[in-house]
C-alpha positions in Angstrom: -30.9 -18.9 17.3 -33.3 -16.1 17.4 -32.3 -12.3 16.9 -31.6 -11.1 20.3 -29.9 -7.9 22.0 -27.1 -7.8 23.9 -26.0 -5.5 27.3 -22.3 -4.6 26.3 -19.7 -4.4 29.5 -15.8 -4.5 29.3 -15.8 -7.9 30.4 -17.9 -9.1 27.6 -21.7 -9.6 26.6 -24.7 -10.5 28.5 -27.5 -11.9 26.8 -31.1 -10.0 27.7 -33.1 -13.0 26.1 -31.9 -16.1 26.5 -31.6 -18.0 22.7 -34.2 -20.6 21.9 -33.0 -23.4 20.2 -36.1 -26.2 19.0 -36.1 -29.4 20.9 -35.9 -31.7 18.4 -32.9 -31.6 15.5 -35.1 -31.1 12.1 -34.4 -32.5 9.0 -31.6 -30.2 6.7 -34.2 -29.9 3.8 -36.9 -28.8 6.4 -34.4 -26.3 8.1 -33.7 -24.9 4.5 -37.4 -24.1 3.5 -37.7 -21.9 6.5 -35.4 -19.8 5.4 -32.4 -17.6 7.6 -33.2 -17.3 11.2 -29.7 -17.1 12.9 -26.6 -19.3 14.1 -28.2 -23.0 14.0 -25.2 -24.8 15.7 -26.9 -28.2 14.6 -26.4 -27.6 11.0 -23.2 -25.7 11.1 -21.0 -28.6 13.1 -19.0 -27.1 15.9 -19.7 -23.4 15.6 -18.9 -21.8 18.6 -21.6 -18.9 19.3 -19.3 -16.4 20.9 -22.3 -14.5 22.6 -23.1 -17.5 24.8 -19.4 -16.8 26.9 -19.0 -14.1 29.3 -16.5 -12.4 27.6 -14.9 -12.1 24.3 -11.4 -12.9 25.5 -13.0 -16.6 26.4 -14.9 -17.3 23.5 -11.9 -16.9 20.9 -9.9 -19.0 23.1 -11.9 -21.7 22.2 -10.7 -21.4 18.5 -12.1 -23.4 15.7 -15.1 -21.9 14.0 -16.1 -19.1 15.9 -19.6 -16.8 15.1 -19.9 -13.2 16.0 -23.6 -12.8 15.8 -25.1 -8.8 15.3 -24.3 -6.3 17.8 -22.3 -4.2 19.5 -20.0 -5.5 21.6 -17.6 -3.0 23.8 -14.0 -3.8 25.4 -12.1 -1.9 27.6 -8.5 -3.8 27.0 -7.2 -6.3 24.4 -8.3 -9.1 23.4 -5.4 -11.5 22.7 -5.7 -15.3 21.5 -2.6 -17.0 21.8 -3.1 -19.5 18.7 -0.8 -21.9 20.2 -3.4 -22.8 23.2 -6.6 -22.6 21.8 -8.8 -25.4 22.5 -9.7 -26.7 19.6 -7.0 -26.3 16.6 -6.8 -23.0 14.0 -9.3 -19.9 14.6 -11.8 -18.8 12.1 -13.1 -15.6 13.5 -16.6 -14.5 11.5 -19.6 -12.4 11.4 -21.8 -11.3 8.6 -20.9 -7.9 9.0 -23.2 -6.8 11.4 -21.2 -7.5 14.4 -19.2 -4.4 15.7 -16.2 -4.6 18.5 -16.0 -1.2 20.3 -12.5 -1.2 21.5 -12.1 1.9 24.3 -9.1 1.1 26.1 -5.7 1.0 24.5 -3.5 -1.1 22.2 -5.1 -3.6 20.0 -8.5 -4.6 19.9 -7.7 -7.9 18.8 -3.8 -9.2 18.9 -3.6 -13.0 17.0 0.6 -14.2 18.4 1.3 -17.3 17.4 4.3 -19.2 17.8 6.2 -18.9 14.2 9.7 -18.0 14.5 10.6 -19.4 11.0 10.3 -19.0 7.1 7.8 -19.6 4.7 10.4 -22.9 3.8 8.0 -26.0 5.5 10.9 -27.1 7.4 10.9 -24.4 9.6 7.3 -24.5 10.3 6.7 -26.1 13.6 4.3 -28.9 14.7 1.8 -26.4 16.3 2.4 -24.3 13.6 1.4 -26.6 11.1 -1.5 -28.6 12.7 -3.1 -25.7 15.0 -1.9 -22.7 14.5 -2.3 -22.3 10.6 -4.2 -20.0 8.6 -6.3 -17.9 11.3 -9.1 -16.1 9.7 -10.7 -13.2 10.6 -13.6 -12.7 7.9 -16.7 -9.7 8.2 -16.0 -8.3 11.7 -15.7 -4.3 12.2 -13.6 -3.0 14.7 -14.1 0.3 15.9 -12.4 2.7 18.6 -11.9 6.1 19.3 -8.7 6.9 16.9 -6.2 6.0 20.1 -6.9 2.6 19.6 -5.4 -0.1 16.6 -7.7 -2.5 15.2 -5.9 -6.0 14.3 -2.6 -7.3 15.4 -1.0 -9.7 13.9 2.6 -11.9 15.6 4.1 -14.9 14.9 1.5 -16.2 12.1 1.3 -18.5 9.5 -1.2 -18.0 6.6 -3.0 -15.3 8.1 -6.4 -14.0 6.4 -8.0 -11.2 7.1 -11.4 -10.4 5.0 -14.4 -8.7 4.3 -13.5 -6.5 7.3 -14.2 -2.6 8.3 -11.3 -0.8 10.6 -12.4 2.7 11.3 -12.0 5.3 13.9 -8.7 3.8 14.9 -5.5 4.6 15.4 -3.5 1.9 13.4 -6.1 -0.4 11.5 -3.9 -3.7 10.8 -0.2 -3.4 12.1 2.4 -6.6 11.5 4.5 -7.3 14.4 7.4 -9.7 15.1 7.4 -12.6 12.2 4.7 -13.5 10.3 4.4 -15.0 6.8 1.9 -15.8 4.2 -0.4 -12.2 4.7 -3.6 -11.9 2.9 -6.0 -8.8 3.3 -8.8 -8.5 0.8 -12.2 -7.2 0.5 -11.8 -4.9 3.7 -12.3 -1.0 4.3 -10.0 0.8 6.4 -11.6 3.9 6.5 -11.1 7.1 8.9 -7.6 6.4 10.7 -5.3 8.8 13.2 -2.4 6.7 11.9 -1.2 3.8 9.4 -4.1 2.0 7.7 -1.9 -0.9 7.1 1.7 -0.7 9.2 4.1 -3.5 8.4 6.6 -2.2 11.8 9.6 -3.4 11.6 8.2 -6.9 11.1 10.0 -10.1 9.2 7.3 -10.8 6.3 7.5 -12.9 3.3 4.8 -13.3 0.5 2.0 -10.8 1.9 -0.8 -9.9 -0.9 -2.5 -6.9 -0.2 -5.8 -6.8 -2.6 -9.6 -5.5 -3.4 -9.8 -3.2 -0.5 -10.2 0.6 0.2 -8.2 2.3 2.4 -9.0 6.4 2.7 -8.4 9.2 5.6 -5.4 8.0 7.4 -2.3 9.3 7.6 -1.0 7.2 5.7 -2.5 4.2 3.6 0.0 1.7 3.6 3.5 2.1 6.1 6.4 0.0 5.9 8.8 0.8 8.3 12.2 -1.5 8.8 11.9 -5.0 9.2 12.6 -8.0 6.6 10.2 -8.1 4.1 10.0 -10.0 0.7 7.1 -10.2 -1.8 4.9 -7.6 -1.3 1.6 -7.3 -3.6 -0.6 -4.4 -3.2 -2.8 -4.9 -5.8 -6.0 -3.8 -7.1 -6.9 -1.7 -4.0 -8.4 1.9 -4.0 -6.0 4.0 -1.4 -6.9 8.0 -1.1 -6.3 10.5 1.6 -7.4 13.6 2.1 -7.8 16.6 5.1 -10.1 15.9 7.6 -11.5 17.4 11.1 -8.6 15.1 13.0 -5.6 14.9 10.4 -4.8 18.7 8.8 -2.8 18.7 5.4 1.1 19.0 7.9 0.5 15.6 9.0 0.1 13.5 6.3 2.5 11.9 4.9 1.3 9.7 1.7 0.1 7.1 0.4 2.1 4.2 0.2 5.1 4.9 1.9 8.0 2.7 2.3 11.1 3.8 4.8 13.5 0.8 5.1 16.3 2.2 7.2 18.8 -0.5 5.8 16.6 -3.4 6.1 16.4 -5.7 3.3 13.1 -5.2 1.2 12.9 -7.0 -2.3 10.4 -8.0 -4.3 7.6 -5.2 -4.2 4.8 -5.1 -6.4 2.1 -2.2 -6.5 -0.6 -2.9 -9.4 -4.0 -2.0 -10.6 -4.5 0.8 -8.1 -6.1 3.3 -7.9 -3.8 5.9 -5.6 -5.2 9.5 -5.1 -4.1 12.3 -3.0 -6.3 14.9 -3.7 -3.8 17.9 -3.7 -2.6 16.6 -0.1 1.4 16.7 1.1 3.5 13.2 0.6 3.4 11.3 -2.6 1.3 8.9 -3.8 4.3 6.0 -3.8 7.5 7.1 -2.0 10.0 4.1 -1.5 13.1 5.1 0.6 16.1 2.8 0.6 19.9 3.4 1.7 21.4 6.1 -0.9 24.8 4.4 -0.7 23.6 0.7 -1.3 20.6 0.5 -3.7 20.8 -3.1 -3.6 19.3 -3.7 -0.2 15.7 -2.1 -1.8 15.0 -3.6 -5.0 13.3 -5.3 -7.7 10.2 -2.8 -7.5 7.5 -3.0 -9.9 5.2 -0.1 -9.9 2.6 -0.8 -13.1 -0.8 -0.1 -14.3 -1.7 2.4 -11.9 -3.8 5.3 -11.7 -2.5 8.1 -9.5 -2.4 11.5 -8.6 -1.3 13.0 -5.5 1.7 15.6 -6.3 1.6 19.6 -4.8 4.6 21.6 -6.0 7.0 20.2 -3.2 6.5 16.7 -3.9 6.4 13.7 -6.1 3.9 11.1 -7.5 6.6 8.7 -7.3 9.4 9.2 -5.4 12.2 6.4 -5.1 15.6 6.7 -3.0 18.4 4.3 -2.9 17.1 1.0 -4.9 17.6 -0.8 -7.6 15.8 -2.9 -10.7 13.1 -0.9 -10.7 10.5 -0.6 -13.1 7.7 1.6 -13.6 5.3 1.3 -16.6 1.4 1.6 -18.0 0.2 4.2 -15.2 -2.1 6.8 -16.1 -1.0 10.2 -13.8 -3.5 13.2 -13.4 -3.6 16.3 -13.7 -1.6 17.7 -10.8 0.4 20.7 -10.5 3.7 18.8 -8.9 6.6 16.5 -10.6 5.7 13.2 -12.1 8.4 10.9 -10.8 11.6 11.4 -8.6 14.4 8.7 -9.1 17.5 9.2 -6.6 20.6 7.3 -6.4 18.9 4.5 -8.0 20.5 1.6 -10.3 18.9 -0.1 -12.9 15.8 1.1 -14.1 13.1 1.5 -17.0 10.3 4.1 -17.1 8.0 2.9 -20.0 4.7 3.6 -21.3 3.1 6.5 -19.0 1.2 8.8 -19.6 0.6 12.1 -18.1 -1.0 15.9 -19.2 -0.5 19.4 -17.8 1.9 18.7 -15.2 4.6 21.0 -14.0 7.5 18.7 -14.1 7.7 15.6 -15.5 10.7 12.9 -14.2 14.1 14.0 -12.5 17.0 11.7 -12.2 19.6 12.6 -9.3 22.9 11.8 -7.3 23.5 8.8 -8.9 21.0 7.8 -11.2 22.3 5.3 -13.8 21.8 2.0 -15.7 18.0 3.2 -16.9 15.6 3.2 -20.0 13.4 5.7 -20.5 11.3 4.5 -23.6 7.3 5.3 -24.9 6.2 7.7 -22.5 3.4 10.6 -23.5 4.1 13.5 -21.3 2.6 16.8 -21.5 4.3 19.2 -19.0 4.5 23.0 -17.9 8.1 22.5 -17.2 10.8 19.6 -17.8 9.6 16.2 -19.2 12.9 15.0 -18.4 15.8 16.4 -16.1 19.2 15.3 -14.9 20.4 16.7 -11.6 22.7 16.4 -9.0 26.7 14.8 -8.9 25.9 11.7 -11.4 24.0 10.5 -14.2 25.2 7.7 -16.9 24.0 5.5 -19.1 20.7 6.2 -20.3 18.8 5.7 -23.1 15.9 7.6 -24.1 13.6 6.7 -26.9 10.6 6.7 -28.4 8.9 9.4 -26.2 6.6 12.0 -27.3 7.2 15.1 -24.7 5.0 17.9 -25.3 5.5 21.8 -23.7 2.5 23.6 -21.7 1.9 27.1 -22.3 2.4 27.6 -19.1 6.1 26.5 -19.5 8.9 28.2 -18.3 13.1 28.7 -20.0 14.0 25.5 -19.1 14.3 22.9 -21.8 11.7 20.0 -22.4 14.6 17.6 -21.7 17.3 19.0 -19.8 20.3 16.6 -19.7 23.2 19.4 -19.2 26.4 18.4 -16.7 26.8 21.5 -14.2 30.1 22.4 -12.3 31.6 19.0 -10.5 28.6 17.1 -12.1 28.9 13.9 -14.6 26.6 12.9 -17.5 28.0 10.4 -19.7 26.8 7.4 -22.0 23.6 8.9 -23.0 20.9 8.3 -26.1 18.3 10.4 -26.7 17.0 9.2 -30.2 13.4 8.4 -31.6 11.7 11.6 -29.3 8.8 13.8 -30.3 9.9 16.5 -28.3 7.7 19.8 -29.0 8.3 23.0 -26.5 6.0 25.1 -25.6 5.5 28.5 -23.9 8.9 30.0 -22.6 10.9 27.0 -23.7 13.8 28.3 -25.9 14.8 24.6 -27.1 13.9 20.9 -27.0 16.8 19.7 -25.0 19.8 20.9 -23.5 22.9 18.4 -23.1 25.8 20.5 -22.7 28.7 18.8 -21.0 27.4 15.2 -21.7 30.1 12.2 -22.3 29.2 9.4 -25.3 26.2 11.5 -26.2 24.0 10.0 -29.1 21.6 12.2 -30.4 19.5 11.2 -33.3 16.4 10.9 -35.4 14.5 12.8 -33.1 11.1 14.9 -34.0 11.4 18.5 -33.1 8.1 20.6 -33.3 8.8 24.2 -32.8 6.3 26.4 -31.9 6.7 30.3 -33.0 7.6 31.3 -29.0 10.0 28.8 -29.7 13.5 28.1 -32.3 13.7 24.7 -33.7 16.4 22.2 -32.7 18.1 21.9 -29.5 21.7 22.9 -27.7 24.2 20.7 -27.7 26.6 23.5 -26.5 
């Protein structure tokens, strides 16, 4: 099919050259020497061309293979396929990355609902599930608005892909809806947002992979709010933010930001990114459970990651309320704000960071207990480590080299003291370099502590500074 332009309406697209297909089929080998020249539906099977249908909302219906070819092509309401009555089964939604849908009305641009109410378990998958409905692909389509607009919906799917796709100038970019299992997003750029680049909203969701993409200038990168969701990898993806002429510094409010309200979330993975919030308010990772049952958000994995975010008043990381956590191998940069936040959490090891020149390094409160804190390099301007708040018990710290700033104020390097009301019992703190700097008057501070075991540590004392630490 020959390169052709289009006369975009809200109803759909209206060719201004008719397509001109060769009489006669050719040979494959003959068709390949001539090189690209457009959708040949002869040697791609049952392509549908979805510029050949008077509107948009028709074409997809048809489901099967379905080709966007080059253009712009404008809506003026949502276009929704219901997967369970397409005409031919699944959906396979592509372009080569030239085609643009200009959504100017409201909602969704594109909603996919299909008819899954169940599990991932293959029992509970129905029949038009499993021989229709499956894996619906949407692979090298932009979708564009006017930032009052969301891009993709997805409800009731099975296997869902979505790839190689640019959300921009939206509202929402991708937002998860009802029950849906299976998730993968890869390769795409959600770029430029009012809102959520990726919302999971209250939706049920097990095994969702989140990889390779970029996601910058939203309000937030990736939102979970509510719902049921298990097995969650965001992995490998490049998520910033920053101030822009439509989103000022007050509304922002992170990066990857999880806000359960009592739902039960398990099973999070966040790896290999790169997560940077350029001085902007909200942490880079904030994961908000139910203070007075940590077990309903757990088993959080937070490794190998490159962030910085953090202004005075917040976080890089900043967990409420969970439980088996672990966060290891990330590199932080040099930001003025505290390194990591744990509160009311159970169960938890902080191993292997490493951070310089940062006010505050990690502050355990209201309930932190059951952790290790073992082989991080922190170089800080104010605490490396602090205890806080009503309860903190049994933790071991080893292992550590925590290093002063000159810039560092009276408070000790490691500040484990009990305060009126408060409890700190079954503590280690043995194997530490610990080396004040600045105002720092002592390497740690533990007064008040229960079963506290305090050996063969390394104390470097600057002149500014005595060596040794209080016990008192």
């Amino acid at each position: 099919m020959d390169r052709r332009r289009f006369f975009l309406c809200a109803s759909g697209i209206l060719p201004l050259a008719a397509p001109r297909f060769p009489a006669a089929v050719e040979p494959l080998d003959e068709k390949l020497e001539k090189g690209p020249g457009g959708l040949d539906s002869r040697c791609l099977g049952d392509v549908v061309d979805a510029s050949r249908f008077p509107s948009l909302a028709e074409a997809f219906q048809q489901g099967g293979d379905i080709f966007l070819p080059g253009g712009n092509y404008e809506i003026k309401e949502t276009v929704e396929v219901d997967l369970s009555k397409t005409r031919r089964p699944g959906f396979h939604l592509w372009s080569a990355g030239s085609a643009t849908i200009r959504h100017l009305g409201r909602g969704p641009a594109l909603r996919l609902r299909g008819s899954h109410r169940g599990t991932a378990h293959p029992d509970s998958v129905n029949t038009s599930v499993r021989d229709r409905e499956r894996m619906p692909v949407i692979e090298g389509i932009e979708v564009r608005g006017s930032f009052e607009q969301d891009g993709i919906e997805l409800n009731g799917t099975h296997h869902p892909l979505i790839l190689g796709c640019l959300l921009t100038e939206l509202r929402h970019g991708l937002v998860l809806r009802g029950v849906n299992r299976n998730l993968i997003v890869a390769h795409s750029h959600i770029y430029h947002l009012d809102g959520y680049g990726i919302w999971y909203d209250n939706v049920s969701l097990h095994q969702s992979v989140v990889a390779n993409n970029h996601i910058s200038y939203c309000r937030c990168g990736f939102y979970l709010l509510a719902g049921n969701c298990h097995d969650i990898h965001i992995l490998g993806n490049d998520i910033e933010k920053g101030e822009t002429s439509r989103i000022k510094n007050e509304n922002i409010e992170g990066l990857v930001r999880f806000e359960t309200r009592g739902s039960d979330t398990e099973g999070v993975v966040i790896s290999g990114n790169t997560i940077e919030g350029h001085g902007n308010p909200g942490s880079s990772i904030e994961l908000v459970g139910v203070l007075d049952d940590p077990y309903r958000l757990r088993n959080l994995i937070i490794t190998s990651n490159s962030m910085n975010n953090s202004i005075p008043d917040y976080s890089v990381v900043e967990i409420h309320g969970a439980s088996n956590i672990t966060i290891g191998d990330n590199a932080f940069k040099n930001d003025p704000g505290r390194l990591i936040h744990l509160k009311r959490c159970r169960g938890f090891t902080i191993h292997g960071n490493c951070s310089v020149n940062r006010t505050k390094g990690i502050l355990l409160s209201d309930g932190a207990e059951q952790g290790s804190i073992q082989g991080n390099v922190f170089q800080s301007a104010g605490p490396a480590l602090e205890a806080a708040g009503q309860l903190v018990r049994e933790l071991a710290v080893t292992g550590n080299t925590f290093h002063g700033d000159s810039r560092a104020d009276e408070t000790p390097l490691v500040h484990l003291a009990a305060g009126p009301g408060e409890e700190r019992s079954d503590i280690v703190l043995t194997g530490n370099i610990l080396h004040p700097a600045g105002k720092q008057r002592s390497a740690f501070y533990a007064k008040g502590v229960r079963n506290f075991c305090c050996q063969s540590n390394v104390v470097v004392s600057p002149s500014s500074a005595p060596p040794g630490g209080d016990k008192k």
